[in-house]
C-alpha positions as CSV (number, residue, x, y, z in Angstrom):
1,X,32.1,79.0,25.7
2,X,30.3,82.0,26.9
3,X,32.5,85.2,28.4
4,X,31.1,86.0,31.3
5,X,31.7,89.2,34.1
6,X,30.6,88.4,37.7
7,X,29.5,91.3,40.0
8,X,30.5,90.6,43.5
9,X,33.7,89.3,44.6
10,X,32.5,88.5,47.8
11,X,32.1,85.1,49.0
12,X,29.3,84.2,46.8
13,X,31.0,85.4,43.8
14,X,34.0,83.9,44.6
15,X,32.1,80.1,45.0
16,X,30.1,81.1,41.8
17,X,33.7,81.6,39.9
18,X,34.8,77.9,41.4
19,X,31.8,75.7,40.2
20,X,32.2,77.9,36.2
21,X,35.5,77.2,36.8
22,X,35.4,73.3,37.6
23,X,32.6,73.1,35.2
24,X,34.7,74.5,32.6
25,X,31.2,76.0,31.3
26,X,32.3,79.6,31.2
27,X,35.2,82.0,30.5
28,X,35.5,84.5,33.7
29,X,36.7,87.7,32.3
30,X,37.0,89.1,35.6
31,X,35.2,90.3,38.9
32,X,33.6,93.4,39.3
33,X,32.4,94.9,42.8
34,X,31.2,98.3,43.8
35,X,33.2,98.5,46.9
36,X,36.4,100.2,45.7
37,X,38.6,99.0,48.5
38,X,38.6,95.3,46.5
39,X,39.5,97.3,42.7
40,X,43.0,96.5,42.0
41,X,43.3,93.0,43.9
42,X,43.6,89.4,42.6
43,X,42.0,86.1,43.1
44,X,43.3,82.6,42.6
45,X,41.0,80.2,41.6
46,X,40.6,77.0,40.1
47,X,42.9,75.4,42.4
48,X,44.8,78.7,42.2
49,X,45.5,78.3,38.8
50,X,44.0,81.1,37.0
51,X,44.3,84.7,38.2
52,X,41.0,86.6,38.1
53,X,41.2,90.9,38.5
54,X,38.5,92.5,40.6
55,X,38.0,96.1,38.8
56,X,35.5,98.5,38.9
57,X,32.2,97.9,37.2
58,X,32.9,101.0,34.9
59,X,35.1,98.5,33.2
60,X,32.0,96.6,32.1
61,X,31.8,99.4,29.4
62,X,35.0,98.7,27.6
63,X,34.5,94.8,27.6
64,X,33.2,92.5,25.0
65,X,30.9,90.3,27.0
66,X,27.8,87.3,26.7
67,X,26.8,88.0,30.1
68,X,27.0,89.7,33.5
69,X,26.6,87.1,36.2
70,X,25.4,88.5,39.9
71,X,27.6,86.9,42.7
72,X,26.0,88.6,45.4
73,X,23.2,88.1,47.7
74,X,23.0,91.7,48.5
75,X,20.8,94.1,46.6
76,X,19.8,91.9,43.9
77,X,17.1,94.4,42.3
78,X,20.0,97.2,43.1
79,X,22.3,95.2,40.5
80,X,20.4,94.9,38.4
81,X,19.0,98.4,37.8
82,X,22.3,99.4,37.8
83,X,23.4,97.4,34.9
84,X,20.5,98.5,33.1
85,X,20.5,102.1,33.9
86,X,24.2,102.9,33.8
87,X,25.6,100.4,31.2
88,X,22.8,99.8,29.1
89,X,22.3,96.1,29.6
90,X,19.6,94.0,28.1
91,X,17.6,92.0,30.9
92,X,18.9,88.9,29.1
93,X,22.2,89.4,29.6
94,X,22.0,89.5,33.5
95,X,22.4,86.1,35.1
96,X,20.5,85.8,38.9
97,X,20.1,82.3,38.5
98,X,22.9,81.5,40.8
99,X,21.4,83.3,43.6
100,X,17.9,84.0,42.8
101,X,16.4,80.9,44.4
102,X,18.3,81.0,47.3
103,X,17.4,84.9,47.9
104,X,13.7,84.4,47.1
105,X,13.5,81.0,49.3
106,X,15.1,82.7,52.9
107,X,12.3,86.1,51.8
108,X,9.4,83.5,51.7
109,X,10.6,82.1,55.1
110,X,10.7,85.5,56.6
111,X,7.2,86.1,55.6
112,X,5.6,83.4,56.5
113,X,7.3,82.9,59.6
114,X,6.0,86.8,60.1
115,X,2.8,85.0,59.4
116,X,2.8,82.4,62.1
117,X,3.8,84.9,64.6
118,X,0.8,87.0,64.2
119,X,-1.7,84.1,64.4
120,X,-0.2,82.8,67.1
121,X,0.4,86.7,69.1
122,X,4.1,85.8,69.6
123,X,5.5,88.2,71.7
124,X,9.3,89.7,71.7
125,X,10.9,91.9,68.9
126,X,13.1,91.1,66.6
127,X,16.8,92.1,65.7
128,X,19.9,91.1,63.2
129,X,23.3,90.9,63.5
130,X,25.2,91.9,60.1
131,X,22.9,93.9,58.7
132,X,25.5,95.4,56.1
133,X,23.5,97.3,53.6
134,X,20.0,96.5,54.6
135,X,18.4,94.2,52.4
136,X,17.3,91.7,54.4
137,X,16.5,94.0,56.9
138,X,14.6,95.7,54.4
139,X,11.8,92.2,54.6
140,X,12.0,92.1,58.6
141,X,10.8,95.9,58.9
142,X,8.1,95.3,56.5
143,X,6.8,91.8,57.6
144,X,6.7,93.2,61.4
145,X,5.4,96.5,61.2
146,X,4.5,96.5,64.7
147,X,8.1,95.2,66.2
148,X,11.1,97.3,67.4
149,X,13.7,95.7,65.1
150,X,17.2,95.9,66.2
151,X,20.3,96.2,64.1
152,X,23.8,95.2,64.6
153,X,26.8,96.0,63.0
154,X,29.7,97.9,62.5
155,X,29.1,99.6,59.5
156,X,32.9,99.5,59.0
157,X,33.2,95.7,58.0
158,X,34.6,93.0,59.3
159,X,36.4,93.7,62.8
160,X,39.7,92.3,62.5
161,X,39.4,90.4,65.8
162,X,36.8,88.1,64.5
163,X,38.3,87.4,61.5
164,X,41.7,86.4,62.6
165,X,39.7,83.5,64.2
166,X,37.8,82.4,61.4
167,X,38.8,80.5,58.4
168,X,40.9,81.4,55.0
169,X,38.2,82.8,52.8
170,X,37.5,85.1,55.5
171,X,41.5,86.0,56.3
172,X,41.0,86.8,52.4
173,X,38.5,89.2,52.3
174,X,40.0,91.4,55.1
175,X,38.6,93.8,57.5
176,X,37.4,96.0,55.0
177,X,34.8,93.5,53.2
178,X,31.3,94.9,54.0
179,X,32.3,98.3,54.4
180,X,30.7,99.6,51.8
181,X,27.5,101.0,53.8
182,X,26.0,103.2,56.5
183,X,23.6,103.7,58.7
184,X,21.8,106.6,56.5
185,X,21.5,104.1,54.0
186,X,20.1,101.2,55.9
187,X,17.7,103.6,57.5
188,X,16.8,104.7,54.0
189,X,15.6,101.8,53.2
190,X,13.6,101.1,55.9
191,X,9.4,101.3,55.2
192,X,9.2,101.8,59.6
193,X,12.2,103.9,60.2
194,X,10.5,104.3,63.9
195,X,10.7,101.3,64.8
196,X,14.7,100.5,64.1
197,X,17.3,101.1,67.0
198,X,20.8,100.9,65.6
199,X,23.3,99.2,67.8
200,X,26.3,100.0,66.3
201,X,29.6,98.5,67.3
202,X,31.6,95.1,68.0
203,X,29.2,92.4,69.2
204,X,28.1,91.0,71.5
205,X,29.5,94.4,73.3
206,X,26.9,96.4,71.7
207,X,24.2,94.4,73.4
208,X,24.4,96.4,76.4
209,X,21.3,97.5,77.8
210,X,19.1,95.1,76.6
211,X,19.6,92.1,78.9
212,X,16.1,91.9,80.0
213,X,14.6,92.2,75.9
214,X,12.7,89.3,74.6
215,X,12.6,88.1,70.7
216,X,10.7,86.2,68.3
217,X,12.7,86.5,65.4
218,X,16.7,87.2,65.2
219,X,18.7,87.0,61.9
220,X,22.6,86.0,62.4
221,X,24.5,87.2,59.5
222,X,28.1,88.1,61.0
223,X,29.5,85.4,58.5
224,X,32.2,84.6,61.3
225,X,32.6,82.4,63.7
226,X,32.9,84.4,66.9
227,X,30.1,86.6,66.3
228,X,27.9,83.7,65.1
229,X,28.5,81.6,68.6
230,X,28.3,84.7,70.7
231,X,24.7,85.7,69.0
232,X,23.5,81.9,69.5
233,X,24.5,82.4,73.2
234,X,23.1,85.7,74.0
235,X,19.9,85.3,72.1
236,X,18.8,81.9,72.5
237,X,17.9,82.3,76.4
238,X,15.9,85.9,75.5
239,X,13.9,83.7,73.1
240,X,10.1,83.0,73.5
241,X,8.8,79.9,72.8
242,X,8.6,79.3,69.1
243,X,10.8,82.0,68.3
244,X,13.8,81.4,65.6
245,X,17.0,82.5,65.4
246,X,18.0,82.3,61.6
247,X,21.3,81.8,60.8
248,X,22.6,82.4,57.2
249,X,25.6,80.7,55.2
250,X,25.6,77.8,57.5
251,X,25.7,75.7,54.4
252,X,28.2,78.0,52.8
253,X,31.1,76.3,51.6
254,X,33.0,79.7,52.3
255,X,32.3,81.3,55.5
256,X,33.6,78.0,57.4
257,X,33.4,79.6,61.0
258,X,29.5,79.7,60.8
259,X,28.7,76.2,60.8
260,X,31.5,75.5,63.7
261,X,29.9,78.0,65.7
262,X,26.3,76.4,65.5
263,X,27.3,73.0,66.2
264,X,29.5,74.2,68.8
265,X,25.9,76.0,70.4
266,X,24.0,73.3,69.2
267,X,26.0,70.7,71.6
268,X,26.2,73.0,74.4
269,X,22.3,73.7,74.7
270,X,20.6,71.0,73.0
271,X,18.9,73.0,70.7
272,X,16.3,72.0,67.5
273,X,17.8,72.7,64.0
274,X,16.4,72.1,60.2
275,X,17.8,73.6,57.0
276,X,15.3,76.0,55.5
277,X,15.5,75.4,52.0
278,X,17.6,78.4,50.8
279,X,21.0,75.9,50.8
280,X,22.3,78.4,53.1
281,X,20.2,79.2,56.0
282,X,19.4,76.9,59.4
283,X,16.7,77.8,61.8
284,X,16.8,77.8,65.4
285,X,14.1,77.2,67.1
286,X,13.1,78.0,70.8
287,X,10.8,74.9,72.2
C-alpha cells in the first residue's frame, strides 16, 4: 500500500481522499495546502473514521513518502514546479492523474469554443465569476484577445452569506477557503492585462453598471448555490445567441448548491444544457 501526501484540502482533495479511502488503495498521510488559514485543522473521512491533518507543505520535507497526489484544480503547473523546485521531487512521484483530464478537457472547450466564436463573429465579451487565483482566467484572456473580460470575486473567499445557504462541505470549508489570492496576482497572470476590468465585491452587487453589457462567453465558478442562481439569472438574458454560460462543479459531488441552482434556473427559463465532458462542467447555451 503506497503512502501517499495530497496537496489541496479543498473540495477536490477532499473527494480525492474519499475514493483512496473507500478503495482502500492508498495510505493518506495527510493534507497539505498553501493557504495557511487551513494548517492546523482536521478532516474526518472515510465515513468520519479516520482523522487526516492539513499541514503546511514544508512538512513534505520531513516525511517518508511514495507519492505526492495534487487535489486541486487550481494551478496545476504551479504545483507542480513547486514540488520540484522547493522539495526536490522527481516528476514520478507527482500524481495529476486525478485531475489532469478533467483540467485539460474544460481548457480544450474554452478554446475551441473561442474558435466557433471567431468564425461565426459572435459578438458580446466575456466575464467569470470566482476567478480566485486566475487560472482559468488565465485561457479566457488568451483565447479572446480582442474581448473585454470581466472578473468577479472577492478576493477575500467565500462571503459568509452565501455559504450559510449552501450545503455541508461548504459550511466546512468556511469563509476563508479561496482567500489565498489578489488582484495583483490574477492580473499577473494575465497575457492582455488591458483588456480585464476587475469587479470586485459580493455578487451579483458588483454587477452594477453593466446592465446594458452583452456576452458570449461567461464562466460561473462561485462553487455556491446563491451566487451560481444569481449569475444564471443576470447573465442569461445579456446573452447573444449561441453564447455559453459554463458552469463548473455541477457534477461535483461536493459543492451540492451548484447543481440545485441550475436546475432551479433551468426550470424557470427553459434553458438548453449538456455536460461537457470534464465530469464537472455543464454548458448553457443561449438559442
Amino acid at each position: 500500500m503506497a503512502r501517499v501526501i495530497i496537496f489541496g484540502a479543498g473540495n477536490c482533495g477532499r473527494l480525492i481522499a474519499e475514493k483512496i479511502l473507500v478503495h482502500k488503495q492508498d495510505k493518506i498521510l495527510f493534507f497539505v495546502d498553501n493557504d495557511s488559514n487551513k494548517h492546523g485543522k482536521t478532516y474526518w473521512g472515510g465515513g468520519k473514521n479516520i482523522l487526516l491533518e492539513i499541514k503546511s507543505p514544508l512538512e513534505i520535507r520531513n516525511t517518508d513518502f511514495d507519492s505526492v497526489i495534487l487535489g486541486t484544480f487550481t494551478g496545476l503547473d504551479e504545483l507542480k514546479a513547486q514540488l520540484q523546485e522547493e522539495f526536490n521531487i522527481p516528476t514520478q512521484k507527482i500524481d495529476s492523474s486525478y485531475i489532469k483530464q478533467s483540467v485539460l478537457a474544460r481548457i480544450s472547450f474554452l478554446e475551441d469554443f473561442a474558435s466557433i466564436c471567431k468564425e461565426k463573429n459572435l459578438q458580446g465579451e466575456i466575464a467569470e465569476v470566482g476567478v480566485y487565483r486566475g487560472d482559468f482566467a488565465h485561457h479566457m484572456n488568451a483565447f479572446f484577445p480582442h474581448k473585454k473580460l470581466y472578473l468577479f470575486d472577492t478576493f477575500e473567499g467565500f462571503n459568509g452569506l452565501d455559504v450559510q445557504k449552501d450545503g455541508h462541505m461548504s459550511k466546512e470549508l468556511g469563509e476563508k477557503h479561496f482567500a489565498n489570492t489578489s488582484v495583483e496576482l490574477v492580473l499577473s497572470k494575465m497575457p492582455h492585462k488591458e483588456q480585464c476590468v476587475i469587479k470586485q465585491g459580493w455578487f451579483p452587487q458588483s454587477t452594477k453598471g453593466l446592465m446594458e453589457e452583452k456576452f458570449c462567453f461567461v464562466n460561473l465558478d462561485a462553487d455556491l448555490y446563491e451566487p451560481i442562481l444569481e449569475g444564471l439569472r443576470f447573465f442569461y438574458p445579456r446573452m447573444v445567441q449561441g453564447g455559453v454560460i459554463l458552469v463548473h462543479e455541477y457534477f461535483s459531488q461536493g459543492y451540492i448548491g451548484v447543481k440545485k441552482a441550475v436546475l432551479e434556473f433551468l426550470q424557470e427559463s427553459n434553458a438548453m444544457s449538456l455536460p461537457i465532458g470534464d465530469s464537472l462542467s455543464i454548458a448553457i447555451l443561449k438559442r
